[in-house]
C-alpha positions, 0 to 999 in steps of 0.5 A: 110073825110076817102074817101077824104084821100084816094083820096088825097093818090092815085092821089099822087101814080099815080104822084109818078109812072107816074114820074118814068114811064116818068124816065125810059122811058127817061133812057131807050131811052137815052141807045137806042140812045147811042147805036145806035149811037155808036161809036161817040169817040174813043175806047181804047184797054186796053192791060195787057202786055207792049208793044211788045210780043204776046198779044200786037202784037195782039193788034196792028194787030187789032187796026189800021183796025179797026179804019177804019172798025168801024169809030172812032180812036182804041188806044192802052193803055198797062197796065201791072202789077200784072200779068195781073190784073192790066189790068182785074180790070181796065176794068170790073170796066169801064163803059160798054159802048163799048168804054174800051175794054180788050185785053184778054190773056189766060194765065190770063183769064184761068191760073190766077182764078187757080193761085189765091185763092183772084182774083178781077175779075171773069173770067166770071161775069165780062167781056162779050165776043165780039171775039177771035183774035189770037192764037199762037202755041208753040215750043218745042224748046232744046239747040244743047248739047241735043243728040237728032233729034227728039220729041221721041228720046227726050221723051226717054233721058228726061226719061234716065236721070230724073232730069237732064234736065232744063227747062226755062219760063218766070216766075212762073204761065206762059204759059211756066211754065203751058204748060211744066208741062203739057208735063211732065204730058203727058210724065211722063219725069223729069225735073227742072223747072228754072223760069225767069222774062220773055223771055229775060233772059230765052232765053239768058240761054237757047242759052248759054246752062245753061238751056237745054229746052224751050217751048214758042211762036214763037217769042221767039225761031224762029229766033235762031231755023233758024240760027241753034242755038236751035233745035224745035222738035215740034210745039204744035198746031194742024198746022205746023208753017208756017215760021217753016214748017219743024217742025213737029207738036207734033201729027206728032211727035207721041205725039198727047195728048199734044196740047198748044196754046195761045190764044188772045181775045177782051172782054167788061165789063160786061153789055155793051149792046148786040147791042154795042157787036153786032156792035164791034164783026161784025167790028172785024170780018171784019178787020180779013178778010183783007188780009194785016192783015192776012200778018201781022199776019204771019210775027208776027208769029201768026195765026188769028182765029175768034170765035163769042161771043157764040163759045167764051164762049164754049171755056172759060167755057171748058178751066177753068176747064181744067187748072185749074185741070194741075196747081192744078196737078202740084201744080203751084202757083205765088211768 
């Protein structure tokens, strides 16, 4: 009776485990299939920032050759809010299936996990690198008021006249906030930080000559640098800016220890399959190549630069710890 029981108890284990062998069979052959096929429908860009800026021209620059390298429509979703968080928490709880993708600014991908003591979303854990877009230099840019012609001849005022000179930004916890605290770090200069809600007010102030220094993307000072109205002392990345070729880079300028880019990224969430990354991060790789891309891209003021998901996470895990130790120097914090 005993042996009977137990025969009865085995045959009903091995249904139970040939079931679940013939369930994650199938689940595994379903995720295979979806993954070879993808894409089927379209993909969304989901973009941290309103519409217009650095991370949202990135954006736009990838979207439409992308959709004809990889075959589906690529839409552009702007979600701004919560610095950049609203974004992040949407997309590292989206399902990981290649088709929600994140827009990733390193202002918020590296500055927020410093910024915020309660982040919802690990800059890591949650998001899976598929490759790196753009990068944009920063201008060293003053109002004409300021008695000087150069990046030295300025170091040496800011350092005659400490707490004198203003700076603006486009809000605590900004790359502009960060990246001129940064340069005072550098410098050992004194100046006041003035916060604004973004580089509208702050260039305005800036051009009236109620705030003396501004650091910020190309964009926001180009035109006025141009027509004479801002002098640029330096731009801050490793080349000279191509619309900008006159300025000297912040090394040519006898400052080589202060380097500021912002960079633009496209992540997935975390457990998208390797195959999908594989497939998306090729199909980037192709439409960066295109060459009127490349003519976008400089009209927008911005330089494209590739990175596969390997040099991306290089690059993040050496950025985390970097800003993380200026911001905490600087005892940058958000309202």
């Amino acid at each position: 009776m005993m042996l009977k029981n137990l025969k009865c108890i085995f045959r009903g284990s091995a249904k139970k485990l040939f079931k679940l062998f013939i369930g994650f069979s199938l689940a595994f052959s379903f995720a295979v299939v979806k993954a070879q096929s993808f894409p089927d429908h379209p993909i969304t860009l989901v973009v941290p920032n309103p519409p217009g800026g650095l991370v949202d021209a990135s954006a736009r620059l990838l979207s439409e050759p992308l959709t004809r390298v990889i075959g589906v429509p690529v839409i552009v979703d702007n979600r701004p809010g919560a610095s950049g968080n609203t974004a992040y928490q949407y997309v590292a709880k989206s399902k990981p299936d290649g088709y929600t993708l994140l827009i990733s600014y390193s202002g918020y991908h590296v500055g927020n996990p410093a910024l915020m003591d309660k982040l919802p979303w690990d800059p890591i854990k949650d998001f899976s690198p598929v490759a790196l877009l753009t990068v944009s230099t920063n201008v060293i840019a003053v109002h004409p008021s300021v008695p000087v012609s150069n990046l030295k001849e300025f170091i040496a005022y800011a350092k005659a006249n400490p707490g004198k000179l203003n700076y603006a930004s486009q809000g605590n916890g900004s790359v502009s906030h960060i990246g001129t605290e940064l340069f005072k770090q550098s410098t050992g200069v004194d100046m006041v930080h003035v916060p604004y809600k973004g580089s509208g007010p702050a260039i305005q102030d800036v051009l009236a000559g109620q705030v003396q220094v501004f650091i910020s993307t190309p964009p926001s000072v180009m035109q006025h640098v141009l027509n004479g109205k801002l002098k640029a002392l330096a731009v801050t990345g490793k080349t000279r800016h191509p619309s900008m070729p006159n300025v000297p880079t912040t090394a040519e300028a006898g400052l080589p220890s202060f380097q500021l880019e912002s960079w633009v990224a496209l992540y997935a969430p975390s457990g998208t399959p390797p195959s999908v990354v594989a497939k998306l991060t090729e199909a980037v790789k192709k439409s960066l190549l295109l060459p009127e891309v490349k003519e976008r891209a400089d009209t927008a003021g911005v330089e494209l630069r590739y990175l596969n998901p390997s040099e991306m996470d290089v690059l993040l895990k050496k950025e985390l710890p970097y800003w993380n130790k200026v911001i905490k120097a600087a005892n940058i914090t958000l309202d």
